[in-house]
C-alpha positions, 0 to 999 in steps of 0.5 A: 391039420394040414399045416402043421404034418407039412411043418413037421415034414420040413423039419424033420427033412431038414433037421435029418440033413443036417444031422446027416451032415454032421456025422459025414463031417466027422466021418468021411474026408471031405472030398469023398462029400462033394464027390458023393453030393454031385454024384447024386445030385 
């Protein structure tokens, strides 16, 4: 049961990213992405 809640996990958290991205492409210029990527990170 364990393996499959840490399978879910990862695709939820990597499915949600790359969703996040595809609307952060559609919506914000470019720039503005990897200013706001290297300010979190």
């Amino acid at each position: 049961m364990k393996k499959i809640l840490s399978y879910l996990a990862i695709y939820l958290i990597w499915g949600s990213t790359y969703f996040a991205i595809r609307v952060a492409v559609q919506s914000i210029p470019a720039f503005a992405i990897v200013g706001l990527r290297f300010v979190l990170a």
